[in-house]
C-alpha positions in Angstrom: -46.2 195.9 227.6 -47.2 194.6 224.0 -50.1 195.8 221.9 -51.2 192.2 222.4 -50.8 192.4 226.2 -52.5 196.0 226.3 -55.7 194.4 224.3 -56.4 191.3 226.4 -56.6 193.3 229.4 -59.0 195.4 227.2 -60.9 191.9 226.6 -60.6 190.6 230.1 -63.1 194.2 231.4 -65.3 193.1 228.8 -65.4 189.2 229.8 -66.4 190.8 233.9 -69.0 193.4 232.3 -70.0 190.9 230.4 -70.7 188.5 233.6 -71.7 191.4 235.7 -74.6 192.4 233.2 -76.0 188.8 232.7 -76.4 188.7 236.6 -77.9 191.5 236.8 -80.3 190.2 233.6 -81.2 186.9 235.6 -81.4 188.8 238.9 -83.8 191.7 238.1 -85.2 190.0 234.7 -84.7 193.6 233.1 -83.8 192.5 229.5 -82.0 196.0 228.9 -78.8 194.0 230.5 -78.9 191.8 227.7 -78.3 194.5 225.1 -75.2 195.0 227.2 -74.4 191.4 227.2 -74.4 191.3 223.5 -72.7 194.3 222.4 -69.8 193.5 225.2 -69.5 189.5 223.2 -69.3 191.6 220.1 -66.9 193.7 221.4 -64.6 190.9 223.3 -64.6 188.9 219.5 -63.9 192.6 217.7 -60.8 192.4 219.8 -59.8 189.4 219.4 -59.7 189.9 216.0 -58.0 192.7 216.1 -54.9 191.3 217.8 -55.3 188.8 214.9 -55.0 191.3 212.5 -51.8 192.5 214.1 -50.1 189.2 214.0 -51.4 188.6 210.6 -49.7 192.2 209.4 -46.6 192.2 211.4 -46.1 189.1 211.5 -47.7 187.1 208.0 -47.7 190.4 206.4 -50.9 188.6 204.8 -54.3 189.7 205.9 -57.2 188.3 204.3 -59.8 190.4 202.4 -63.1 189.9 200.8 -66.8 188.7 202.2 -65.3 186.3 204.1 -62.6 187.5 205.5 -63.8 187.2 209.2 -63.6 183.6 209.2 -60.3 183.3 206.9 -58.8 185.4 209.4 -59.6 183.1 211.9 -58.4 180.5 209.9 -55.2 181.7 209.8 -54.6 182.2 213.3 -55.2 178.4 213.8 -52.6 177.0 211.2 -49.0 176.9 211.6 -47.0 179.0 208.5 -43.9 177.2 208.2 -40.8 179.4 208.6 -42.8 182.1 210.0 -44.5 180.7 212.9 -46.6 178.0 214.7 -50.4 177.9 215.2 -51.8 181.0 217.3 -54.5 179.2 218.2 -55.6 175.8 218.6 -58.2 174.1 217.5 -60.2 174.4 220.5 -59.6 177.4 220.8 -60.7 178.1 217.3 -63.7 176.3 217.5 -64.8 178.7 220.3 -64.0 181.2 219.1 -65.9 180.8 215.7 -69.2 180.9 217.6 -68.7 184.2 219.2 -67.6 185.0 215.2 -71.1 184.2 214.0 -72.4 186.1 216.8 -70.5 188.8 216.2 -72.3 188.9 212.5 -75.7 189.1 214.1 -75.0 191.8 216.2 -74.2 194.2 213.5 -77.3 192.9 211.7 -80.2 192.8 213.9 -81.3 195.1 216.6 -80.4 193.8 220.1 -83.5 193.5 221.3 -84.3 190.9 219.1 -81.2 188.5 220.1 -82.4 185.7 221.1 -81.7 184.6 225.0 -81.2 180.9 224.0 -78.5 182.5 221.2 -76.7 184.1 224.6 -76.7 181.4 227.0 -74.2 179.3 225.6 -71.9 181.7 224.9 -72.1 183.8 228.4 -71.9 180.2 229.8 -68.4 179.5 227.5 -67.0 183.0 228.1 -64.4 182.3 230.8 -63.3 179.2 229.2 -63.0 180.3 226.3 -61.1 183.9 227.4 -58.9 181.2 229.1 -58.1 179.4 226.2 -57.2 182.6 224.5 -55.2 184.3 226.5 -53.2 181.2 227.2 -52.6 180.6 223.2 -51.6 184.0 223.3 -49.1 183.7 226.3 -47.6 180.9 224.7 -46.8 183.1 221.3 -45.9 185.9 223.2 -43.3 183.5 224.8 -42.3 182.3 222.0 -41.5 185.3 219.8 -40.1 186.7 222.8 -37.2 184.4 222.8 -36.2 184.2 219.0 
């Protein structure tokens, strides 16, 4: 199994604890499951970026640096470098994935008990899809670089 493979099934616990603590926040109204919530989002995106930062080393031997890093990083994954490889991600994909990035920021900047419920909604609500859409991006590059 790849490094890839080993950290979506990493991703994928966090996706159900993720789920399993916001029903428990809308079943019991106990907002301490929404500190949960929030640090499991920022920990689904931290991995995600972290098998980007694989690809972009083994494979682009280019990772970005600076402020903005984060978002070039992202950027990256969703455009094809010619003679190296396709697209990681598509633009869905990275579109989705750009919100849990922001999120992500706020996390390691505010205390958790001052995230917003309207700011987790959406993305508890997206979660599945948008795990979906990642891990099929990343099967199809898997797939691919398995067969050059």
């Amino acid at each position: 199994m790849s490094k890839i493979e080993e950290e979506l099934l990493e991703i994928e616990t966090l996706v159900l604890r993720t789920l399993k603590a916001w029903e428990s926040a809308e079943r019991t109204s106990d907002d301490l499951y929404l500190d949960s919530v929030a640090l499991n989002l920022h920990g689904i995106y931290s991995g995600i970026e972290k098998i980007f930062e694989l690809i972009a080393k083994d494979i682009d031997f280019s990772i970005p640096s600076g402020d903005s890093w984060h978002i070039e990083l992202l950027k990256q994954m969703a455009t094809e470098i010619k003679q190296v490889r396709p697209a990681i991600i598509r633009k869905q994909t990275f579109e989705l994935l750009n919100e849990y990035r922001g999120f992500r920021h706020i996390v390691r900047n505010v205390y958790t008990y001052n995230i917003s419920i309207k700011k987790l909604t959406p993305l508890v609500e997206d979660l599945s899809n948008t795990f979906d859409c990642v891990k099929s991006d990343l099967d199809e590059f898997l797939t691919l670089i398995a067969n050059w």
